[in-house]
PyMOL Python script that loads the backbone (N, CA, C, O; Angstrom):
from pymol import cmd

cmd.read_pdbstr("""\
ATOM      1  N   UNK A   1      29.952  57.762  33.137  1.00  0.00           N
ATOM      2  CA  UNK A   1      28.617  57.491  32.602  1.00  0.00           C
ATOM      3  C   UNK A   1      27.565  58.116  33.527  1.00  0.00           C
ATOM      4  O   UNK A   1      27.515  57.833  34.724  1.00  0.00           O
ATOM      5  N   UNK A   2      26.537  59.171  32.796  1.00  0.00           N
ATOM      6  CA  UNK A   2      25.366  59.641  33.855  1.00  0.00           C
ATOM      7  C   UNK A   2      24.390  58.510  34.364  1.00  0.00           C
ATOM      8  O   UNK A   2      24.610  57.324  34.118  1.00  0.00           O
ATOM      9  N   UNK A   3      23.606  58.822  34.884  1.00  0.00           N
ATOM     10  CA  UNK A   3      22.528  58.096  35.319  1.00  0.00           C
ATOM     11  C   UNK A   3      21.651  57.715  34.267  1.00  0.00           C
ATOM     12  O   UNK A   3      21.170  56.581  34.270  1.00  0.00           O
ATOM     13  N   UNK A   4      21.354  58.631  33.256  1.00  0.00           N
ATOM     14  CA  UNK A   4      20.311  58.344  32.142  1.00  0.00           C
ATOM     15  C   UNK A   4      21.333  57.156  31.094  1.00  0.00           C
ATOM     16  O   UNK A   4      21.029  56.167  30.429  1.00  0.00           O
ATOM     17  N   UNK A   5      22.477  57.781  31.344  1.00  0.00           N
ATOM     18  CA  UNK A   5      23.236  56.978  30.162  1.00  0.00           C
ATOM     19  C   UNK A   5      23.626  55.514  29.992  1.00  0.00           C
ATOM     20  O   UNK A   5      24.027  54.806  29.068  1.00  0.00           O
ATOM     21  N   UNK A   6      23.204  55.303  31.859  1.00  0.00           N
ATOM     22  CA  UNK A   6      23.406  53.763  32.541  1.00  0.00           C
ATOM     23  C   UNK A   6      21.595  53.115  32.085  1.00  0.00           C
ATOM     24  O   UNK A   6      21.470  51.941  31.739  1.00  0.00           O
ATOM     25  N   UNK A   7      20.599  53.875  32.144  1.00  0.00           N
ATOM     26  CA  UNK A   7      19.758  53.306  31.936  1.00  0.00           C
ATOM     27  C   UNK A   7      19.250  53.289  30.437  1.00  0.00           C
ATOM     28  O   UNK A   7      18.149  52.837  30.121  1.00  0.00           O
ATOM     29  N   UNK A   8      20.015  53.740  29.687  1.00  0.00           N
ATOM     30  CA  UNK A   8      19.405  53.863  28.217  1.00  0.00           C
ATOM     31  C   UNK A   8      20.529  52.539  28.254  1.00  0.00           C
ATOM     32  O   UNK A   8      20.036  51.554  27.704  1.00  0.00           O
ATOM     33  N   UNK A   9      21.905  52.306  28.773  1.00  0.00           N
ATOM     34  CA  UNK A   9      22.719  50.881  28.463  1.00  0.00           C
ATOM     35  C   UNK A   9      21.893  49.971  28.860  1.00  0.00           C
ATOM     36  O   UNK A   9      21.811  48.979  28.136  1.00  0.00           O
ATOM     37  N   UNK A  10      21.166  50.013  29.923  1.00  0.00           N
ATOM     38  CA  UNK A  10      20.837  48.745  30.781  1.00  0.00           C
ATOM     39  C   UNK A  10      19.443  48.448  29.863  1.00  0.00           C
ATOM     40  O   UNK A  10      19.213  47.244  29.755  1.00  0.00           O
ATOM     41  N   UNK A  11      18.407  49.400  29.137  1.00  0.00           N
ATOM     42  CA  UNK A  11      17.138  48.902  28.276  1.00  0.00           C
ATOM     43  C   UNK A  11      17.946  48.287  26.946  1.00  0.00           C
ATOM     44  O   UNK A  11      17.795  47.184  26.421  1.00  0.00           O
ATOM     45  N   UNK A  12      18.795  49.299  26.604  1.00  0.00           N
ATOM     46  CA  UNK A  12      19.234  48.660  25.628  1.00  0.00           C
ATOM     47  C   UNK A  12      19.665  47.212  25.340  1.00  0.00           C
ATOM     48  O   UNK A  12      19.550  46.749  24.205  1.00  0.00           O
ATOM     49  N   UNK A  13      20.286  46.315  26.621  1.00  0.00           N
ATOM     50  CA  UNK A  13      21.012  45.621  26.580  1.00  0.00           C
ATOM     51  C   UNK A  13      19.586  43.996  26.951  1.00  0.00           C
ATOM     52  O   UNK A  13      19.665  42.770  26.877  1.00  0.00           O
ATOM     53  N   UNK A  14      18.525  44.945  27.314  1.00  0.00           N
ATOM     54  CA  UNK A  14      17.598  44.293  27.840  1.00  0.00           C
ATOM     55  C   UNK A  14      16.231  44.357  26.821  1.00  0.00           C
ATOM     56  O   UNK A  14      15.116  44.804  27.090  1.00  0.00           O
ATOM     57  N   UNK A  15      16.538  43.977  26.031  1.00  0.00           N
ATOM     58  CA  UNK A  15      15.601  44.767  25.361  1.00  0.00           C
ATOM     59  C   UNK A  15      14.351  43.291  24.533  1.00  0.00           C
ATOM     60  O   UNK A  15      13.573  43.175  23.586  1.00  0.00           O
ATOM     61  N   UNK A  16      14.779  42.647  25.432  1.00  0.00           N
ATOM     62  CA  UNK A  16      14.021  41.081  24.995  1.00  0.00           C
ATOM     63  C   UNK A  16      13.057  41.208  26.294  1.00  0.00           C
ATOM     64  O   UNK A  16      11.932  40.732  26.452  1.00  0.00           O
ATOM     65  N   UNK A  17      13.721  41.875  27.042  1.00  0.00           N
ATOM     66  CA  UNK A  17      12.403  41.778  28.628  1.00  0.00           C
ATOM     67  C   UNK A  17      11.820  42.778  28.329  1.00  0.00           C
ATOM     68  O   UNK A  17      11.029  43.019  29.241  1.00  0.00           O
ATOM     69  N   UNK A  18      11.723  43.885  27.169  1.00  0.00           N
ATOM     70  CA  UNK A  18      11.369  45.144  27.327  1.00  0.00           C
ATOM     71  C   UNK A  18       9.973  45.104  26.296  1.00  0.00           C
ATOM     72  O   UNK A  18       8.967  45.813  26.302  1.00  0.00           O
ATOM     73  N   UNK A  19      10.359  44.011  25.459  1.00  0.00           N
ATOM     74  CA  UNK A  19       9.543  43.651  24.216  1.00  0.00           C
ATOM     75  C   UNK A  19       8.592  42.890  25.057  1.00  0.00           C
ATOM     76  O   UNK A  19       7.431  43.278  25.195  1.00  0.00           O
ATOM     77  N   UNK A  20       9.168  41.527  25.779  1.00  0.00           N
ATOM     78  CA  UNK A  20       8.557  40.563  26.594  1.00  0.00           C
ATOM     79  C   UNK A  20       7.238  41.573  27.650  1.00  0.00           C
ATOM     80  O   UNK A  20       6.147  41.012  27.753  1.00  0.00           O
ATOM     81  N   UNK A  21       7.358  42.664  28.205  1.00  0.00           N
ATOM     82  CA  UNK A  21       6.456  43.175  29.012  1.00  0.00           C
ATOM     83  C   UNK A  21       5.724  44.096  28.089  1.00  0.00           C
ATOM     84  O   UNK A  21       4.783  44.451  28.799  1.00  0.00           O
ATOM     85  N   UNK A  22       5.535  44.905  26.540  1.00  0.00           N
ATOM     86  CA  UNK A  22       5.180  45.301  26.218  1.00  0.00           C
ATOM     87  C   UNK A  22       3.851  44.173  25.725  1.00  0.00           C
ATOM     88  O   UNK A  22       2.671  44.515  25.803  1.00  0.00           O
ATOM     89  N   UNK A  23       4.191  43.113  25.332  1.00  0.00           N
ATOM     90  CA  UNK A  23       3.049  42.015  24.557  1.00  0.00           C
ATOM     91  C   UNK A  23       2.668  41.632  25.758  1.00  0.00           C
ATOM     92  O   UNK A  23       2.002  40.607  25.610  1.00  0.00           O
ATOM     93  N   UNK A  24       2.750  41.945  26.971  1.00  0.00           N
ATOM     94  CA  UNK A  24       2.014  40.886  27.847  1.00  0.00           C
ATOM     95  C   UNK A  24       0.845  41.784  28.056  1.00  0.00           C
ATOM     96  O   UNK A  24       0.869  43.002  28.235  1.00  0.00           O
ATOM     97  N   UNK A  25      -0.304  40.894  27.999  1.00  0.00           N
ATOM     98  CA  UNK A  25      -1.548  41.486  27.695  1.00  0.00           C
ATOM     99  C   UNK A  25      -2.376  42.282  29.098  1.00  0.00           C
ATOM    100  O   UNK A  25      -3.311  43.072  29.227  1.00  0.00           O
ATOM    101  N   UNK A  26      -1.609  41.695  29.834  1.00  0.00           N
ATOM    102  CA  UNK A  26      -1.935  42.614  31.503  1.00  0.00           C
ATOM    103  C   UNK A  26      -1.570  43.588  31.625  1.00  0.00           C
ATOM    104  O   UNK A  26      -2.028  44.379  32.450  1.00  0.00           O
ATOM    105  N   UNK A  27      -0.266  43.924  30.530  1.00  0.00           N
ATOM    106  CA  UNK A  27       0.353  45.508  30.854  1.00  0.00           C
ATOM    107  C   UNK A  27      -0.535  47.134  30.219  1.00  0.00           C
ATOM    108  O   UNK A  27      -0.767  47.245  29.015  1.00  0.00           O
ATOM    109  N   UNK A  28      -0.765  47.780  30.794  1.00  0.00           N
ATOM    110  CA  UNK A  28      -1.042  48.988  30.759  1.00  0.00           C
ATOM    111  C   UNK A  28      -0.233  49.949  31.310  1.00  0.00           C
ATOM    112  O   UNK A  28       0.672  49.743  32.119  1.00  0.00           O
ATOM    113  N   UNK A  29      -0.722  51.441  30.667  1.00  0.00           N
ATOM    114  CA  UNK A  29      -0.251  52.489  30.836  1.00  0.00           C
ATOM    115  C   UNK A  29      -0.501  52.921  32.328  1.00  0.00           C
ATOM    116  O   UNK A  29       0.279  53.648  32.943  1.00  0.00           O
ATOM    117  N   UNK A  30      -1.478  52.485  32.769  1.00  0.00           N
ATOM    118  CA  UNK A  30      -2.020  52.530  34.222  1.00  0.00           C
ATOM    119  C   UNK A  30      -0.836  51.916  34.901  1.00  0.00           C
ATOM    120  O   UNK A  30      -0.295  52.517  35.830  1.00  0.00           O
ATOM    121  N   UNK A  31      -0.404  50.753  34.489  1.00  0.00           N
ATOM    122  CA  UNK A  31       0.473  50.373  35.585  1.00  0.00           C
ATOM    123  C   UNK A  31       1.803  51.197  35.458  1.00  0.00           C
ATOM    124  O   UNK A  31       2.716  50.915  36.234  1.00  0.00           O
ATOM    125  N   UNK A  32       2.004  52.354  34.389  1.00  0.00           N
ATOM    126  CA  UNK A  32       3.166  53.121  34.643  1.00  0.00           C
ATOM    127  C   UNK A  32       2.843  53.947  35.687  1.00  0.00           C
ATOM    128  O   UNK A  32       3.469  54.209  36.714  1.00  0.00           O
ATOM    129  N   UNK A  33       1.709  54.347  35.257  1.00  0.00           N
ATOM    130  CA  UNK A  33       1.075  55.961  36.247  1.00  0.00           C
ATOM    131  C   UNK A  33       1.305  55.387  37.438  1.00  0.00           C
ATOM    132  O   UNK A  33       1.888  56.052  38.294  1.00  0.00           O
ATOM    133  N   UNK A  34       1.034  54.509  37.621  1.00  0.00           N
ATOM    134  CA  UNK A  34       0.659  53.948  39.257  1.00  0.00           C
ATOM    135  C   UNK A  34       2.620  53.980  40.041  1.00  0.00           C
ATOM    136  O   UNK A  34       3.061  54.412  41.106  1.00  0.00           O
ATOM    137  N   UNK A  35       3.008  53.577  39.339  1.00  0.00           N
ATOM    138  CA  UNK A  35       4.334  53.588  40.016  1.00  0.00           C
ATOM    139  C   UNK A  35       4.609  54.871  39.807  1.00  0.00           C
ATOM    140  O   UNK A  35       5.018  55.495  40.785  1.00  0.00           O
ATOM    141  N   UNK A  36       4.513  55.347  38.951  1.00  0.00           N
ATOM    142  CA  UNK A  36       4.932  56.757  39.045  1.00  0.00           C
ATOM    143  C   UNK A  36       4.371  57.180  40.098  1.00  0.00           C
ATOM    144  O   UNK A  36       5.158  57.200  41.045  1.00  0.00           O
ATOM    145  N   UNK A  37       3.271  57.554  40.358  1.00  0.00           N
ATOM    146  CA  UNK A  37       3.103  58.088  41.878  1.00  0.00           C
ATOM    147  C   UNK A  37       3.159  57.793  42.973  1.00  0.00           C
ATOM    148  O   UNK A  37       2.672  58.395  43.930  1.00  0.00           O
ATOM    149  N   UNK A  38       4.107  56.277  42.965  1.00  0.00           N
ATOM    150  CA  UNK A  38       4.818  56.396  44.226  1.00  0.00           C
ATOM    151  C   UNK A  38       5.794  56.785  44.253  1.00  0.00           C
ATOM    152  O   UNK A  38       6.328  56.655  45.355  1.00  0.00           O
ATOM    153  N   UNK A  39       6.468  57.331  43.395  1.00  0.00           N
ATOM    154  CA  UNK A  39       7.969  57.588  42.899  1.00  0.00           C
ATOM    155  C   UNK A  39       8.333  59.196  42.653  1.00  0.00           C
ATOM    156  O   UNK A  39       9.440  59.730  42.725  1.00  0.00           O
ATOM    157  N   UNK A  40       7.208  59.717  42.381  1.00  0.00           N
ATOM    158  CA  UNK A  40       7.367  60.841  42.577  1.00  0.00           C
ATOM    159  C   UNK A  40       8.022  61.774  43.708  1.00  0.00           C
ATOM    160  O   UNK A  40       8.202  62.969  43.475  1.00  0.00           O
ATOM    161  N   UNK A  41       8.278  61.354  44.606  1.00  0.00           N
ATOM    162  CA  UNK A  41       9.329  61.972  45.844  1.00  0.00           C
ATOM    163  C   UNK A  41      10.477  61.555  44.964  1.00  0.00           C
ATOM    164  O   UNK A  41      11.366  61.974  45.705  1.00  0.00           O
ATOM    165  N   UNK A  42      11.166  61.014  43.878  1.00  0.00           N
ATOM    166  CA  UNK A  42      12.285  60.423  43.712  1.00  0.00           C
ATOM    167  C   UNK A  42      12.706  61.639  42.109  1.00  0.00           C
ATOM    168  O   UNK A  42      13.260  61.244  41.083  1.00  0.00           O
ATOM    169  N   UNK A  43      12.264  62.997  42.362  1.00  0.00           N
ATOM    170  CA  UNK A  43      12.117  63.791  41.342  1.00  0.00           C
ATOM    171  C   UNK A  43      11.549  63.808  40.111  1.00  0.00           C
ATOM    172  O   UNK A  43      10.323  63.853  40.004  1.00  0.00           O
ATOM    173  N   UNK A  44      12.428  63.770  38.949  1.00  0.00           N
ATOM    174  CA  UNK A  44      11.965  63.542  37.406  1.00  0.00           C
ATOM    175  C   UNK A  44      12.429  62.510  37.178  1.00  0.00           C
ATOM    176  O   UNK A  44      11.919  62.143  36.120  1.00  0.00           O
ATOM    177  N   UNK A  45      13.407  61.461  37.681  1.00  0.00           N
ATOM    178  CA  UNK A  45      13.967  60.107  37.543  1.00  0.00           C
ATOM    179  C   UNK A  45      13.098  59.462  37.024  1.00  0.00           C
ATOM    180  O   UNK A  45      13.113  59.636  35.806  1.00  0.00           O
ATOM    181  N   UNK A  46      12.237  58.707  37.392  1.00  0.00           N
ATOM    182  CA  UNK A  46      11.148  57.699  36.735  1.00  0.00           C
ATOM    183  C   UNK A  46      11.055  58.270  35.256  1.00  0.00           C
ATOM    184  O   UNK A  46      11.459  57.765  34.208  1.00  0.00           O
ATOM    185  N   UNK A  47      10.229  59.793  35.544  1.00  0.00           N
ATOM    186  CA  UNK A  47       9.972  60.307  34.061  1.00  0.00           C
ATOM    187  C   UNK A  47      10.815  60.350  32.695  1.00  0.00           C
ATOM    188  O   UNK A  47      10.401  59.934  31.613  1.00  0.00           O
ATOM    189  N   UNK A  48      12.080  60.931  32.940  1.00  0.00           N
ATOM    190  CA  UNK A  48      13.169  60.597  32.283  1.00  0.00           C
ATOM    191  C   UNK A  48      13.280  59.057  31.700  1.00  0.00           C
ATOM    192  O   UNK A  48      13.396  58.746  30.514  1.00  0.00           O
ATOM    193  N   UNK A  49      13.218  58.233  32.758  1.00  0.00           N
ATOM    194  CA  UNK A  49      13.546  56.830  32.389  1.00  0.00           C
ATOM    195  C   UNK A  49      12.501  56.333  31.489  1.00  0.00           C
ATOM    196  O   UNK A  49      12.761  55.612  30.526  1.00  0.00           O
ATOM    197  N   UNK A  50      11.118  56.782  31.852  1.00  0.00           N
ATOM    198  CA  UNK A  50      10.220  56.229  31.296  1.00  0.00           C
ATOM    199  C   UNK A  50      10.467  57.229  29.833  1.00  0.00           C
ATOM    200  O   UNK A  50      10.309  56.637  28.766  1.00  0.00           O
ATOM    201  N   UNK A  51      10.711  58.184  29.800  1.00  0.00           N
ATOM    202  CA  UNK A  51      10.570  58.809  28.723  1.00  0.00           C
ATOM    203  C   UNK A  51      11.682  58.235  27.679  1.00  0.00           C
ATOM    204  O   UNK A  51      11.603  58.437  26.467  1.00  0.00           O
ATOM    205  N   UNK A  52      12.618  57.572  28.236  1.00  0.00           N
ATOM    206  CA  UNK A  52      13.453  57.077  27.367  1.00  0.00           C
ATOM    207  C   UNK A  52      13.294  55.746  26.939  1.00  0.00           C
ATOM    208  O   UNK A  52      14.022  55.130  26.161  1.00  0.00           O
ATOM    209  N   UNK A  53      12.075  55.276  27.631  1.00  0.00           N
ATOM    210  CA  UNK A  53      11.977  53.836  27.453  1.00  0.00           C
ATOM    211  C   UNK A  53      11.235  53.695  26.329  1.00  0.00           C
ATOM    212  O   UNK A  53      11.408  52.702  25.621  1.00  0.00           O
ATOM    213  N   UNK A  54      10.132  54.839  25.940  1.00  0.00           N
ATOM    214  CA  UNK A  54       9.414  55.250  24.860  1.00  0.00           C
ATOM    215  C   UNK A  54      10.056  55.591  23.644  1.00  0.00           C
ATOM    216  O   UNK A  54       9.606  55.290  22.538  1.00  0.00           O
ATOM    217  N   UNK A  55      11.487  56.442  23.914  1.00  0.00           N
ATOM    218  CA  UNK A  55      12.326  56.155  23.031  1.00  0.00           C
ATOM    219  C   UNK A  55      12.300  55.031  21.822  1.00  0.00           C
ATOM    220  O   UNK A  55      12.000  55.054  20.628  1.00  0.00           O
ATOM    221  N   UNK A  56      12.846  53.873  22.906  1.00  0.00           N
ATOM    222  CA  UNK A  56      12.778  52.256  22.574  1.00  0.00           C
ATOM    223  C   UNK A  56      11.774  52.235  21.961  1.00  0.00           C
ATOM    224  O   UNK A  56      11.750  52.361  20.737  1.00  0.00           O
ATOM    225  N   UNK A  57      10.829  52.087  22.628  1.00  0.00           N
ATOM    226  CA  UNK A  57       9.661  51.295  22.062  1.00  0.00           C
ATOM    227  C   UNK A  57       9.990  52.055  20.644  1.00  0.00           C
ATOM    228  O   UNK A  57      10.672  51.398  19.857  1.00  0.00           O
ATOM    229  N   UNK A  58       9.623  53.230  20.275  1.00  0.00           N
ATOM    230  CA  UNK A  58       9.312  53.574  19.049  1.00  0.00           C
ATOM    231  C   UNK A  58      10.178  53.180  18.269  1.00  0.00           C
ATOM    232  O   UNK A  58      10.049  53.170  17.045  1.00  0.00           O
ATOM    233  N   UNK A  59      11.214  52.791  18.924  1.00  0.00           N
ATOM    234  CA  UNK A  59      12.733  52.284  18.031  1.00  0.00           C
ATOM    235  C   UNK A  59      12.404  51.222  17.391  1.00  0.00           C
ATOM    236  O   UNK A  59      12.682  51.041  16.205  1.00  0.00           O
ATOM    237  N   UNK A  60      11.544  50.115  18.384  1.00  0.00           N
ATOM    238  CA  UNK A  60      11.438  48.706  17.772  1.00  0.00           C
ATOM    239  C   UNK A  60      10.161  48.618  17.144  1.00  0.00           C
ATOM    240  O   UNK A  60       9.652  47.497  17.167  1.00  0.00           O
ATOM    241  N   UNK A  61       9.237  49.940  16.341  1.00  0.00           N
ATOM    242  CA  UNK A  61       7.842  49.343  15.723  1.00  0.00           C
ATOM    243  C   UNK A  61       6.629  50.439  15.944  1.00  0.00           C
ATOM    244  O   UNK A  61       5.671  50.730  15.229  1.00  0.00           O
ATOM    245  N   UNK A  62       7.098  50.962  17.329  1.00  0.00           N
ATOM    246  CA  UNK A  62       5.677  51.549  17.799  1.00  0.00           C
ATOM    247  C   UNK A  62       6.237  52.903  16.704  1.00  0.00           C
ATOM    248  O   UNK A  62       7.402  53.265  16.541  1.00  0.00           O
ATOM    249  N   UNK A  63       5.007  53.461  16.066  1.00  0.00           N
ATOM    250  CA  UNK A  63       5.406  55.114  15.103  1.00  0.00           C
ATOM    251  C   UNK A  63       5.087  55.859  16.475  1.00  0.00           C
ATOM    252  O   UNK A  63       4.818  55.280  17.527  1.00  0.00           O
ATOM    253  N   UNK A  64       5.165  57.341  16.278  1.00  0.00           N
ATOM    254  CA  UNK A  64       5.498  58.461  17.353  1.00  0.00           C
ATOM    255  C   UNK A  64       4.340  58.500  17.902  1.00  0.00           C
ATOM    256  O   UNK A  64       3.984  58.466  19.080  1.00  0.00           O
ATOM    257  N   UNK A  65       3.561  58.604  16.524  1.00  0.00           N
ATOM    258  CA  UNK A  65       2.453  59.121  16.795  1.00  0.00           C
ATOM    259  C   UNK A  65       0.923  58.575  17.644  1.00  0.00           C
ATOM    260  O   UNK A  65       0.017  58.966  18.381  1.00  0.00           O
ATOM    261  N   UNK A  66       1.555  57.148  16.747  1.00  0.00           N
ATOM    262  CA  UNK A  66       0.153  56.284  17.963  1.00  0.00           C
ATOM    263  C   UNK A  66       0.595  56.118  19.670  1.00  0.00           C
ATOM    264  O   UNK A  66      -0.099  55.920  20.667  1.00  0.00           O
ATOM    265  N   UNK A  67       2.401  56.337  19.438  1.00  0.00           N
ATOM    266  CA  UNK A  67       2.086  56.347  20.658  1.00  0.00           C
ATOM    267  C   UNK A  67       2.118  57.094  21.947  1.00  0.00           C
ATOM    268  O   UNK A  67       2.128  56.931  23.167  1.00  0.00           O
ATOM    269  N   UNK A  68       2.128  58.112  20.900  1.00  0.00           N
ATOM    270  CA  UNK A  68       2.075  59.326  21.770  1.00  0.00           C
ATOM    271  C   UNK A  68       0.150  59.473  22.535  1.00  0.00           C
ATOM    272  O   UNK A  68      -0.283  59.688  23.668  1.00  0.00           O
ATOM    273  N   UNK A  69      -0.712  59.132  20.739  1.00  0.00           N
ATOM    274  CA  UNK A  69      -1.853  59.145  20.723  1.00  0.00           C
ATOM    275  C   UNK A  69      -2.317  57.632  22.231  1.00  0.00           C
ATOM    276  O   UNK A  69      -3.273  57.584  23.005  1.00  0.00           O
ATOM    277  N   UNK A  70      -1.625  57.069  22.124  1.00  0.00           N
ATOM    278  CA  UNK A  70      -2.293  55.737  23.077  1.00  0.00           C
ATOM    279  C   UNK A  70      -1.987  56.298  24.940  1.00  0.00           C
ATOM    280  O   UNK A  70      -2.699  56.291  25.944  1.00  0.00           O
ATOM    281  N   UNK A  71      -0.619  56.712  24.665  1.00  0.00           N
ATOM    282  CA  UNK A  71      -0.372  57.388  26.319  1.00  0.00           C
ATOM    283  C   UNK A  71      -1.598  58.528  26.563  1.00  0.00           C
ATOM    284  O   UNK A  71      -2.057  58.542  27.705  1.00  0.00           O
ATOM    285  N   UNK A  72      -1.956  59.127  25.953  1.00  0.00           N
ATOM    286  CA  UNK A  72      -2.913  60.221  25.885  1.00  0.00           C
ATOM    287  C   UNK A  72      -4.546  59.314  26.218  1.00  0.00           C
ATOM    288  O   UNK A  72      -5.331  59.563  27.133  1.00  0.00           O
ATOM    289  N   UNK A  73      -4.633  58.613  25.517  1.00  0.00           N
ATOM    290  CA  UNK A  73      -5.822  57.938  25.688  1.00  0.00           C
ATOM    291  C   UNK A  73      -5.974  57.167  27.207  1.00  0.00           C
ATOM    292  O   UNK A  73      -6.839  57.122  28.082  1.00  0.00           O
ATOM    293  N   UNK A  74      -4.572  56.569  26.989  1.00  0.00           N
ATOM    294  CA  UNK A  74      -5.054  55.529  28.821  1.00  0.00           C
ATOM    295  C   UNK A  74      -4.755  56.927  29.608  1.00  0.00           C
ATOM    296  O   UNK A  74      -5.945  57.087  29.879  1.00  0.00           O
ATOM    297  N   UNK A  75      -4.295  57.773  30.044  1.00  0.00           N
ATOM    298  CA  UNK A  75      -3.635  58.695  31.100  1.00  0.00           C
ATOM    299  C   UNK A  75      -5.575  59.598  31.276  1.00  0.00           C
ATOM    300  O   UNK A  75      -6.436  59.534  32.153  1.00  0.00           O
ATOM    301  N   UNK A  76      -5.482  60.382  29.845  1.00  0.00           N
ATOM    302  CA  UNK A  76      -6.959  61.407  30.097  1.00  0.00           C
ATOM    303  C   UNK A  76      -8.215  60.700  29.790  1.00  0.00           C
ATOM    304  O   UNK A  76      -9.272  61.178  30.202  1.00  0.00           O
ATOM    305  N   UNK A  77      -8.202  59.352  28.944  1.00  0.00           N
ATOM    306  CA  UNK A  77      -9.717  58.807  28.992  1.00  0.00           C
ATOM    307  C   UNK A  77      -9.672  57.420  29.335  1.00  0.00           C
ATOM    308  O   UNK A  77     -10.605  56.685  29.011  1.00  0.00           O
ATOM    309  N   UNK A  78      -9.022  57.139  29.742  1.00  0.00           N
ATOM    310  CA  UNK A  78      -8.613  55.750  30.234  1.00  0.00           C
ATOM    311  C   UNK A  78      -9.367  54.460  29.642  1.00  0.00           C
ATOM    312  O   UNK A  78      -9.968  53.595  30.279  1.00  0.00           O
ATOM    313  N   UNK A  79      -9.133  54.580  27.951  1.00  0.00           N
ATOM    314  CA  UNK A  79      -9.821  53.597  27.082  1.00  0.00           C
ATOM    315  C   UNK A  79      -9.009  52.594  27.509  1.00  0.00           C
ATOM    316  O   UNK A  79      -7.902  52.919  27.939  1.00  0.00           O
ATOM    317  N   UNK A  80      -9.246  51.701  27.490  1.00  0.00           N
ATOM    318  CA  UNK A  80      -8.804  49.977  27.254  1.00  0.00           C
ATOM    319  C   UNK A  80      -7.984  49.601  26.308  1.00  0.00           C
ATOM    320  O   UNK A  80      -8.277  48.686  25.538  1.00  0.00           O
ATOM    321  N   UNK A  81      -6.673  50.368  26.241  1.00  0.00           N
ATOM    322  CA  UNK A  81      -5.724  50.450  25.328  1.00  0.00           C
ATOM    323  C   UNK A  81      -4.647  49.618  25.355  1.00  0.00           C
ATOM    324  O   UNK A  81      -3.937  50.336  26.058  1.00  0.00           O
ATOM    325  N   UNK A  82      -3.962  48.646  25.132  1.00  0.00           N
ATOM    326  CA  UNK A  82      -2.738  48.170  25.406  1.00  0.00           C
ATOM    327  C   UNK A  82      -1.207  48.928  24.255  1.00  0.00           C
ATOM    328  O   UNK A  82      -1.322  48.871  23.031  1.00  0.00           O
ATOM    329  N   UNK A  83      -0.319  49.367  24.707  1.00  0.00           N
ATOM    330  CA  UNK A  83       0.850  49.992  24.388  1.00  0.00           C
ATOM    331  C   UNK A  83       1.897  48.669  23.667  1.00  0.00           C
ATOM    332  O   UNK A  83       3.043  48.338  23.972  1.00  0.00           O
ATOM    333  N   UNK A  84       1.091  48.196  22.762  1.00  0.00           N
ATOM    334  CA  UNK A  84       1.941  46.932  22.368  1.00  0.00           C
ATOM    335  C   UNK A  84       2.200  47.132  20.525  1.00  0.00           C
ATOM    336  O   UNK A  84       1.346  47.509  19.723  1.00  0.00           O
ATOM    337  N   UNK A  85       3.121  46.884  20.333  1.00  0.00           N
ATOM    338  CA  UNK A  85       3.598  46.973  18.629  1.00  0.00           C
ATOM    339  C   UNK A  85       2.624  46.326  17.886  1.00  0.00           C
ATOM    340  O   UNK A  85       2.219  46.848  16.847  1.00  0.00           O
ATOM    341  N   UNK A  86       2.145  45.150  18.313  1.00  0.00           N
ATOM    342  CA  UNK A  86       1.419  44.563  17.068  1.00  0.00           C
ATOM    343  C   UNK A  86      -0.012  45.274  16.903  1.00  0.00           C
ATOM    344  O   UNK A  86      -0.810  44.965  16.018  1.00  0.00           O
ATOM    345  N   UNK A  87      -0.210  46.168  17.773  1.00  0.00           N
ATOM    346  CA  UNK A  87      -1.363  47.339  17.245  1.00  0.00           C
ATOM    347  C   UNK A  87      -1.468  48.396  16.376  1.00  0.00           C
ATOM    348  O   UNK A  87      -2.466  49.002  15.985  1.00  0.00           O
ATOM    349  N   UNK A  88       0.319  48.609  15.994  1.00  0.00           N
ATOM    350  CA  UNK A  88       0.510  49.300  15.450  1.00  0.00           C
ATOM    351  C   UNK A  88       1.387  49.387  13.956  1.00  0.00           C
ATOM    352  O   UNK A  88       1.713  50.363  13.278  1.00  0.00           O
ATOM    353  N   UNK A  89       1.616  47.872  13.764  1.00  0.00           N
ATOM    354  CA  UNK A  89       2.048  47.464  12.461  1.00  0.00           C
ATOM    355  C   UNK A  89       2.108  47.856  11.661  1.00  0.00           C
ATOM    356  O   UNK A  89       3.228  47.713  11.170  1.00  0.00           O
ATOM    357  N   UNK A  90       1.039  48.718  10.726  1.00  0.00           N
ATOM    358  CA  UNK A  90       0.379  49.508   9.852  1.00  0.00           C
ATOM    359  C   UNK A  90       0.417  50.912  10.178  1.00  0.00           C
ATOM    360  O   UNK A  90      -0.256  51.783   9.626  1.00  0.00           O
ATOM    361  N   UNK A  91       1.436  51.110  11.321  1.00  0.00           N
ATOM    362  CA  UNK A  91       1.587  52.942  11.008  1.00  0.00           C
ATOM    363  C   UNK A  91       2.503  53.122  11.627  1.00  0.00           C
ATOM    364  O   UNK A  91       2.449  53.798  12.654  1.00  0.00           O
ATOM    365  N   UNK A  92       3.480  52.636  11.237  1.00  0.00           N
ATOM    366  CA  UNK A  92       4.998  52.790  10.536  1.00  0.00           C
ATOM    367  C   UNK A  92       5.339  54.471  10.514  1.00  0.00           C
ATOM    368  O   UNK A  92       5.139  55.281   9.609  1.00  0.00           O
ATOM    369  N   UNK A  93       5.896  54.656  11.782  1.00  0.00           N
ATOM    370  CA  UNK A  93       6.321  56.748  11.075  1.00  0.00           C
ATOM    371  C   UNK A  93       8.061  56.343  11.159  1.00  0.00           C
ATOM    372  O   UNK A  93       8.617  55.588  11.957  1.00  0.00           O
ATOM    373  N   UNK A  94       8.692  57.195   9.959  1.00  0.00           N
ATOM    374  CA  UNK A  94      10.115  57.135  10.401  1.00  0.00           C
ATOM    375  C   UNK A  94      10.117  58.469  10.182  1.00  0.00           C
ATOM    376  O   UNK A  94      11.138  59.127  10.384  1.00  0.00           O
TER     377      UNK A  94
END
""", "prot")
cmd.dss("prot")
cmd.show_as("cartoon", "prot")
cmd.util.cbc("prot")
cmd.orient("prot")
């Protein structure tokens, strides 16, 4: 098993804490960035992971597009966005 393949098992398997930190209303995209740049000595690892964690999310509700559109918003204009499904109910992409 690779490294990505242990962490797409381990969200997968976790995926009640994954939902649980997406609705919590303190979480932002900021608090990814922020670890990410301490982590950045640790290569593309984080990114990967995080990029697969987005995966998920879109798996359970979020469409591509808002949330591609919401990472874009907190990262370059840093609106007051929260990355949570029930914002996005109503735009459903499969």
């Amino acid at each position: 098993m690779t490294v990505l393949q242990a962490i797409v098992q381990q969200l997968y398997n976790d995926q009640s804490s994954l939902l649980m930190v997406l609705n919590n209303k303190d979480f932002t995209i900021d608090d990814l960035q922020e670890r990410d740049s301490h982590l950045q000595y640790q290569s593309n690892f984080f990114k990967k992971a995080f990029g697969l964690m987005l995966v998920l999310v879109r798996a359970i509700g979020v469409c591509v597009i808002c949330s591609r559109k919401c990472i874009q918003l907190r990262f370059h204009h840093q609106h007051n966005h929260y990355l949570k499904p029930e914002n996005h109910q109503y735009h459903r992409y499969d």
